[in-house]
Every structure is written in structure tokens, then in C-alpha cells.
C-alpha positions as CSV (number, residue, x, y, z in Angstrom):
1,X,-13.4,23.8,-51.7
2,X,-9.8,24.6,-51.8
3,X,-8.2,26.1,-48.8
4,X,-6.5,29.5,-49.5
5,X,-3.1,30.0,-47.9
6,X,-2.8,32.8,-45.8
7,X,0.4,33.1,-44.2
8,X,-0.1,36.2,-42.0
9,X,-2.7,33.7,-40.2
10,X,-0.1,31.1,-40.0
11,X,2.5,33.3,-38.3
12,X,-0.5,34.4,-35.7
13,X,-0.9,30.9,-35.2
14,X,2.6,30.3,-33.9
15,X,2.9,33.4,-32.0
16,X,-0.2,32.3,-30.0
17,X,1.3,29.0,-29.3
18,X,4.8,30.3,-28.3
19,X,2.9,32.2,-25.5
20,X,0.7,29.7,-24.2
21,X,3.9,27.5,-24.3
22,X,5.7,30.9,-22.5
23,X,3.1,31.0,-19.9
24,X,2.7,27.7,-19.3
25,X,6.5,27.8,-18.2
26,X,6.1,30.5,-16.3
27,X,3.7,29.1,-14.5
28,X,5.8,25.7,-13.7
29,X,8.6,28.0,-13.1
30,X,6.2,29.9,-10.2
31,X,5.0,26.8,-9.1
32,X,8.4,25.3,-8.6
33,X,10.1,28.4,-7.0
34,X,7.1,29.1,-4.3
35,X,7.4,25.2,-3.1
36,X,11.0,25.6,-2.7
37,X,10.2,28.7,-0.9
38,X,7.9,27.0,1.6
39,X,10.3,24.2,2.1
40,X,13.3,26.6,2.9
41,X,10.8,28.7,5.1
42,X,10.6,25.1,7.6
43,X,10.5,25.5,10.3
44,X,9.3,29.1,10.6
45,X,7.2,28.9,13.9
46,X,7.3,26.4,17.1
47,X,7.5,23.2,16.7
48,X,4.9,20.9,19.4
49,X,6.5,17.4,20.3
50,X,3.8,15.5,22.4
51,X,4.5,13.5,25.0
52,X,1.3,11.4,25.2
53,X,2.1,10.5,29.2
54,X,2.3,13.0,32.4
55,X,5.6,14.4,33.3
56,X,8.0,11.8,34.9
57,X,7.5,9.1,32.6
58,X,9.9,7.7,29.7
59,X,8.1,9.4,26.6
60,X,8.4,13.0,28.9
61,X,12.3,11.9,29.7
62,X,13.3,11.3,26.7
63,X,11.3,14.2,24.8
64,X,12.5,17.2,27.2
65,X,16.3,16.7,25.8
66,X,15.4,15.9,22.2
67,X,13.3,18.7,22.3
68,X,16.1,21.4,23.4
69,X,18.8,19.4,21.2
70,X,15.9,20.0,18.0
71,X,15.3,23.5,19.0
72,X,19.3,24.5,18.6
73,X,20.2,22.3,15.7
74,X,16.9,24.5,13.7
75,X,17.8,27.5,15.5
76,X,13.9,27.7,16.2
77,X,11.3,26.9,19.4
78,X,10.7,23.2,20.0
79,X,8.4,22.3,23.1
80,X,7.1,19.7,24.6
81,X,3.6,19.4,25.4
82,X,1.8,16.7,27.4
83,X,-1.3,15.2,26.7
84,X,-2.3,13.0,28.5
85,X,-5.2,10.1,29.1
86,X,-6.2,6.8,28.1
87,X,-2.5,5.1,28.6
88,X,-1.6,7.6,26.1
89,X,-4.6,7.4,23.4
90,X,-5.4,10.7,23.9
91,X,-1.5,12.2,23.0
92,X,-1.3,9.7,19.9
93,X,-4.7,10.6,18.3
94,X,-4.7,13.8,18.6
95,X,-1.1,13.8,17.0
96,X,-2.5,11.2,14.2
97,X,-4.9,13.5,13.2
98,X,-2.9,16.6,13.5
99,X,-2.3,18.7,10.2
100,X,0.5,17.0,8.5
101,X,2.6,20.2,8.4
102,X,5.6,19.0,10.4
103,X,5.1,21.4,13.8
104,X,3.2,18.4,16.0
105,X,5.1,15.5,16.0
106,X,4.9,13.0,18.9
107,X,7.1,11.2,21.0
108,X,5.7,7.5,21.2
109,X,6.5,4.5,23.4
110,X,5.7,0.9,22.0
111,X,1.9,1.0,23.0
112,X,1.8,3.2,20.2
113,X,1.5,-0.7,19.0
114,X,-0.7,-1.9,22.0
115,X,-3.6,0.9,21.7
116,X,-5.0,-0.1,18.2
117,X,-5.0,-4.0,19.0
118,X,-6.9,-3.5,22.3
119,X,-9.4,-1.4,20.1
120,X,-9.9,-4.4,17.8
121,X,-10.1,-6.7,21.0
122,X,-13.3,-4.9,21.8
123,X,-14.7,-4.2,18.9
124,X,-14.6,-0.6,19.4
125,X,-13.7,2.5,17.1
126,X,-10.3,2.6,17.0
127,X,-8.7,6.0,18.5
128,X,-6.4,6.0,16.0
129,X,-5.0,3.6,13.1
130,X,-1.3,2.6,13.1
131,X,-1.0,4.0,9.0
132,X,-2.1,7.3,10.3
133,X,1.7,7.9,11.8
134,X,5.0,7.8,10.2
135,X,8.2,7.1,11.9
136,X,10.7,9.6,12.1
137,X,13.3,8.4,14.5
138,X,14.1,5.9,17.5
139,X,15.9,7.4,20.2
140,X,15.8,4.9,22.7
141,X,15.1,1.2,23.4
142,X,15.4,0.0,27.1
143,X,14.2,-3.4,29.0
144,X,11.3,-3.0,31.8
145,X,12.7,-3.1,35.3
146,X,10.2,-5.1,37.6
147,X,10.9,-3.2,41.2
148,X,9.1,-4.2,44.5
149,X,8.7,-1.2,47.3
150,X,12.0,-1.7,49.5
151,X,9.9,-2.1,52.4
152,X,7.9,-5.5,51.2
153,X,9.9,-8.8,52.2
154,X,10.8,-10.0,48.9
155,X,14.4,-10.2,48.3
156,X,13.7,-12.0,44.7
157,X,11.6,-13.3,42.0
158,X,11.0,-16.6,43.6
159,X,10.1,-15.5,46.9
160,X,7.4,-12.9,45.2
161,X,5.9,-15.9,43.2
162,X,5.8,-17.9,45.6
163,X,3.9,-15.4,47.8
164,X,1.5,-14.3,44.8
165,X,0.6,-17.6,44.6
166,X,-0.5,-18.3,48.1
167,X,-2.5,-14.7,47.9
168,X,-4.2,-14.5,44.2
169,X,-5.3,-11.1,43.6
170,X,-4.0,-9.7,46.8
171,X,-0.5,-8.5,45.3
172,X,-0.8,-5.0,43.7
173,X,0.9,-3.3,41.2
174,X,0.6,0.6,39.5
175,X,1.0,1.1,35.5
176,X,0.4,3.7,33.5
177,X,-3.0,2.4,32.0
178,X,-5.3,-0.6,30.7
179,X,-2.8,-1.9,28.1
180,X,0.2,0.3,28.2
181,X,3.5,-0.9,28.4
182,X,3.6,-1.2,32.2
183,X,0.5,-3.1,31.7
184,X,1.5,-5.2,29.8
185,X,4.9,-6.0,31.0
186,X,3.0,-7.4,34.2
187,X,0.6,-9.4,32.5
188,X,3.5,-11.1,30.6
189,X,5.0,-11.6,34.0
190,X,1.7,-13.0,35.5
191,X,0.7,-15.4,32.9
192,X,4.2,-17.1,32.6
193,X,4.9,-17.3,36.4
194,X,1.0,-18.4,36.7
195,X,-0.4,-15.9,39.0
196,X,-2.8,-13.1,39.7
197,X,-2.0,-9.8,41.0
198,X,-4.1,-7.3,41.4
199,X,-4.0,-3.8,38.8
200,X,-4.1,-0.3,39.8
201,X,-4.0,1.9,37.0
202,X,-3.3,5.2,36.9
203,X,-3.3,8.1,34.0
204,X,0.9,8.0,33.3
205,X,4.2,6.8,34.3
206,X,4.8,9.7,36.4
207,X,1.6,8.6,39.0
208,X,2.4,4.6,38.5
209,X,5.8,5.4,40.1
210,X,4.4,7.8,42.9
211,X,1.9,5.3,43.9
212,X,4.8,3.0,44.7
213,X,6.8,5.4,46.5
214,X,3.9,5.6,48.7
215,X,3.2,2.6,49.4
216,X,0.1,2.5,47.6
217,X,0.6,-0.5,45.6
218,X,3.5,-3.2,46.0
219,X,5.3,-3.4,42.4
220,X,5.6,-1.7,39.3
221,X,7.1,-2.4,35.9
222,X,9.3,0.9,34.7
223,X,11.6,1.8,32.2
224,X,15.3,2.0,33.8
225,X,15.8,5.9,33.5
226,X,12.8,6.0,35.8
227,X,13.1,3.7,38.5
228,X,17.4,3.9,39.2
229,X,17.5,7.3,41.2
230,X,14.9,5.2,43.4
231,X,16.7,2.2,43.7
232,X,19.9,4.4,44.4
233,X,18.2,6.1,47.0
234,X,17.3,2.6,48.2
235,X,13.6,3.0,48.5
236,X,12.6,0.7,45.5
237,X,14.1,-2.7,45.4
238,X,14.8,-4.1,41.7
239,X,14.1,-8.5,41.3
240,X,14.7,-8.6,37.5
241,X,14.2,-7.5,33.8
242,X,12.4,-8.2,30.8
243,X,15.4,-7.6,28.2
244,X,17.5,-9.9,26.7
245,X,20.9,-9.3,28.6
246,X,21.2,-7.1,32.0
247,X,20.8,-3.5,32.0
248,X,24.5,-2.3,32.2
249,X,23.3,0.1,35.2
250,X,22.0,-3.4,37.0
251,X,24.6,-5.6,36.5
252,X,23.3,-7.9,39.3
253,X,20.1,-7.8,38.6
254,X,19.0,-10.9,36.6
255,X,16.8,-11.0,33.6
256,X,13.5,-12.9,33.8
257,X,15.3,-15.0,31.0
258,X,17.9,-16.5,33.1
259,X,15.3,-17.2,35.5
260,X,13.4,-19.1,33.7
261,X,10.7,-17.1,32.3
262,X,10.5,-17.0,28.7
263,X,9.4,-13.1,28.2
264,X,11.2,-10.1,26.7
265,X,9.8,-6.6,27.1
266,X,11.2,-3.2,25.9
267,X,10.1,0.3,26.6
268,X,11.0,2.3,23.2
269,X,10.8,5.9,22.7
270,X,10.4,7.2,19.5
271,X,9.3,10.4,16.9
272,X,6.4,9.7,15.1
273,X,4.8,12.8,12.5
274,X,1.1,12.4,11.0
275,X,1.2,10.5,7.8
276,X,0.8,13.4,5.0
277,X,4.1,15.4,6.2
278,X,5.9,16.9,2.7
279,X,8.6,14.9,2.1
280,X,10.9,18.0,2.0
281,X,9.7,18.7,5.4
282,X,9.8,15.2,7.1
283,X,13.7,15.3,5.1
284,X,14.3,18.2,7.1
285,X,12.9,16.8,10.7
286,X,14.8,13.6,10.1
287,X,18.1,15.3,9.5
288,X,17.6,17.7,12.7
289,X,17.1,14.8,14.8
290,X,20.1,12.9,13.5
291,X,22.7,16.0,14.5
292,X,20.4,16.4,18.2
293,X,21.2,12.9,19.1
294,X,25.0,13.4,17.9
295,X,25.3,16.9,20.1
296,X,27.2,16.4,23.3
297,X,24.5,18.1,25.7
298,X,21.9,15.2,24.3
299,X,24.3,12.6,24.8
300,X,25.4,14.2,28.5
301,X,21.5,14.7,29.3
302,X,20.7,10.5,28.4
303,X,23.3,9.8,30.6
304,X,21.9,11.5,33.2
305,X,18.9,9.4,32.9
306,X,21.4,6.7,32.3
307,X,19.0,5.6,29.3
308,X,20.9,4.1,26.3
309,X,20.6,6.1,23.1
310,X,19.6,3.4,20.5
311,X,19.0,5.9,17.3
312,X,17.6,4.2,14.0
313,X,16.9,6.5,11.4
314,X,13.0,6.1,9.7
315,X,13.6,3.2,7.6
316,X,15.6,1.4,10.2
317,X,13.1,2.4,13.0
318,X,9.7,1.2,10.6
319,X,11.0,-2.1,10.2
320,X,11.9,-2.5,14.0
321,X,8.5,-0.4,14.6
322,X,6.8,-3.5,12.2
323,X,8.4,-6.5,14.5
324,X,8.0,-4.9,17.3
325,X,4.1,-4.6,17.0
326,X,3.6,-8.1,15.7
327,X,4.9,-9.3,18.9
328,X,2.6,-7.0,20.9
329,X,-0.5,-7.9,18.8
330,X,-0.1,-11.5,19.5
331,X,0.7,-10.7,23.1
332,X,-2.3,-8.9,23.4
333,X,-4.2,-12.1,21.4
334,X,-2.8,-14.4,24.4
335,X,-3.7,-12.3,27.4
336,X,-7.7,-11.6,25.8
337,X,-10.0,-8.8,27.1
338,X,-9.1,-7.3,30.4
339,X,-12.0,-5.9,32.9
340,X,-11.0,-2.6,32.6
341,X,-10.3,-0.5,36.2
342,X,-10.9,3.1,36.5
343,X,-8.0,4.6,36.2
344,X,-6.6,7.1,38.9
């Protein structure tokens, strides 16, 4: 049958098409114009920066002055909450599985690294994966101080090992948790000088370094910003460090290095948001905390603490973030399962 030509039908046609097309656009158009909306609107209410250690230690330190160098490059609340518990597993998973929105980011130190390994080591859920965190920035990267309480006799490293030696177990020292970076710093120690001290692990930095004040324990491992008012004040005696050159704020105090001991330890502090975060948005974070560390108060306030700014920017920061967990991991491998203390 031959089809009759109808061209009223034809032009219906094309005027039916022409406004699906015109809605269709529209719609693109709204689509486009709301996202850029939402992106602009960042950040629009308080932003959280967790701190996954009690007040006192080098994650709280170093947040407290990003935090108020963020909050008046965005011209909008940024604060600092701690959360604390299991050498900082509580903090980082609850941040890891934070809505990815860009208002809870967290301020990590390497056993951001340490946590998941140890997980694997005893074949237990993990409290949170590495993947489930994206760097933002790192702010700081300083060597582990090994201090002794200014009243015990040692005057250096080999009179300490010597001592361990004749006393396994008997030797004490505070950290801020099973596996944490003070942890671990002293277990490095122990298994290249050959001894055994005894652990005394407590929920943060903050406590670690009270407990030595005290008296309560002999030695601790610390980040430099922590331990230097107390060396100052000449009530913590410092024997050596785990970087690769002397802390410029030590200058006579030698690393374990030149004395012999082939171990290199670094506290880092760095901003970590939940994987997930908009790319606009995590832009955004990453450009505020570039201008923070450039502003004269942050720079004034990490001299205070007389803590190095090291600042990488994220893709910098993930492939020093990459090395520097491969040489926890196999770290961890080497030292095995640890009987695990309760904590205090």
C-alpha cells in the first residue's frame, strides 16, 4: 500500500522533536548550573578535622594550627575534634567511613599505615582499609626522639643497652598504643639493639608522655614538638633519633644511624578525606590548605612547636604515603604478633 504524504504530520513531527531536544537541554543546563551551585556553596557549614589521638600528641599539635589557618583562608568554622582509642583506630574509621562530603577530614600520623597491617597479622576484621582514605596534604614529617626520664642514670645509648641487657623485660617504656608509631619506634629499637623492654601502653601521645613525666615508666619514643619543652626544662633526657640526619633543634644528639643501628623512623602528620569526596570539593580543601601552610601565623605557630613544615601536595603526599607504608608493613612482618597489654 502506498504511503500518502501528509506534510502537516511531518511538520508536527519536527516540532515534537525540537522540544524533546529543548528540554533535554534544559535539563543538562539545570543539571549543570545546580552542581556548580553546590560546589560554590563549599564550605557552607563547619568543617570537623579529627585528630585520632588525645590532646598533647603530634596529630592534636599539628591539627589545632592547621585548623585555625583553614578556618580563615575559607572564612568558615574549622575544628578539631578528638577521638580517640585503639592507637588511633577509632579516629581513622570513623573518618574512613564518614560521608564523603568534605566537612570530616582527619589528621593522620603514619600508623594510619601500621593499623590495617596489624589487622591482617591477626586475622581480624580490619577497622578500616587503607583505599577507604584519600590524601589531601602532608604537613609535617619529623624523626622519633628516643628520651630517658632525667632522673634514670643513662647518659647514652650504650649505657641503656647495656643495662637492658642485663635486666630483660625490666626497662619500661609508654607509647601511645599496641602498634602505633611510639610502638613501633621501640620495637625497631629493641630488635636491632637485641633486647627486651617492657611495654606500657596507654590510649595517646598526650598520656605516653605524662606517664614519663611521672616517673611511671623509664623511656618513651616522641615526635620532637612533643618532647623539646621537656628536655628544655631538663626533666627528660634525649640519647638519640630515628631520622636520617639530626633534628636541627638537637644538634648534639646523635641519630641511631651513626651509632650503629640501622633503623629510620618518622612521625608524619597528614590530612586524609574519605574516598568519595567530589572532586570540586577535595580541589577546594587542597587549595585552602596550600594558602594555610603559606600564612605567617601557621608558619609562626610550627615554630613554636619547633616542628618542620614538610608540605606535599596530594599527589606528592600519595606516593610518599605508598613508600612509607611498604616499609611499615614489612616492619610489622619482622616484629610478628605482639601479646597485646591493656592499654591505660
Amino acid at each position: 500500500m502506498r504511503e500518502i504524504y501528509n506534510p502537516n504530520a511531518l511538520w508536527l513531527h519536527r516540532q515534537i522533536y525540537f522540544i524533546v531536544a529543548l528540554l533535554l537541554l534544559l535539563i543538562l543546563l539545570f543539571s549543570l548550573t545546580t552542581e556548580s551551585s553546590g560546589q560554590e556553596s563549599y564550605p557552607n557549614r563547619p568543617i570537623t578535622i579529627v585528630a585520632p589521638f588525645p590532646p598533647g600528641g603530634v596529630a592534636d599539635l599539628t591539627a589545632r594550627p592547621v585548623a585555625a589557618a583553614m578556618e580563615k583562608v575559607l572564612k568558615n568554622p574549622v575544628v578539631v575534634v578528638n577521638k580517640t582509642g585503639a592507637a588511633g583506630a577509632v579516629g581513622m574509621s570513623f573518618v574512613a567511613n564518614a560521608k564523603p562530603d568534605g566537612y570530616t577530614l582527619l589528621m593522620a600520623l603514619s600508623s594510619i599505615s601500621i593499623i590495617p597491617e596489624a589487622d591482617k597479622l591477626f586475622d581480624r576484621k580490619p577497622a578500616y582499609t587503607m583505599d577507604q582514605l584519600i590524601p589531601i596534604a602532608l604537613i609535617s614529617a619529623d624523626p622519633t626522639i628516643f628520651v630517658v626520664n632525667a632522673d634514670r642514670p643513662w647518659k647514652n645509648v650504650k649505657e641503656f643497652v647495656e643495662d637492658a641487657k642485663k635486666r630483660p623485660g625490666e626497662i619500661s617504656y609508654s607509647s601511645s598504643g599496641v602498634y602505633g608509631t611510639l610502638h613501633m619506634a621501640m620495637e625497631m629499637l629493641s630488635h636491632s639493639a637485641g633486647v627486651s623492654l617492657k611495654h606500657v601502653p596507654y590510649a595517646g601521645a598526650g598520656p605516653a608522655l605524662t606517664a614519663i613525666l611521672g616517673g611511671h615508666v623509664d623511656t618513651l619514643a616522641s615526635g620532637p614538638a612533643v618532647v623539646i619543652p621537656h628536655i628544655k626544662a631538663g626533666k627528660l633526657r634525649p640519647l638519640a633519633g630515628w631520622g636520617a640526619k639530626r633534628v636541627a633543634a638537637l644538634p648534639d644528639v646523635p641519630t641511631f644511624k651513626e651509632l650503629g643501628y640501622d633503623i629510620e623512623f618518622y612521625i608524619w602528620a597528614g590530612l586524609f578525606a574519605p574516598r568519595g569526596t567530589p572532586a570540586a570539593v577535595m580541589q577546594k580543601v587542597r587549595e585552602s590548605v596550600k594558602q594555610a601552610v603559606n600564612t605567617s601565623e601557621f608558619k609562626s605557630a610550627m615554630e613554636k612547636l619547633e616542628t618542620p613544615i614538610a608540605y606535599l601536595d596530594a599527589p606528592e603526599f600519595e606516593k610518599f604515603w605508598q613508600k612509607d607504608a611498604k616499609m611499615l608493613a614489612d616492619a610489622i612482618k619482622r616484629i610478628g604478633k605482639i601479646e597485646i597489654p591493656e592499654a591505660k
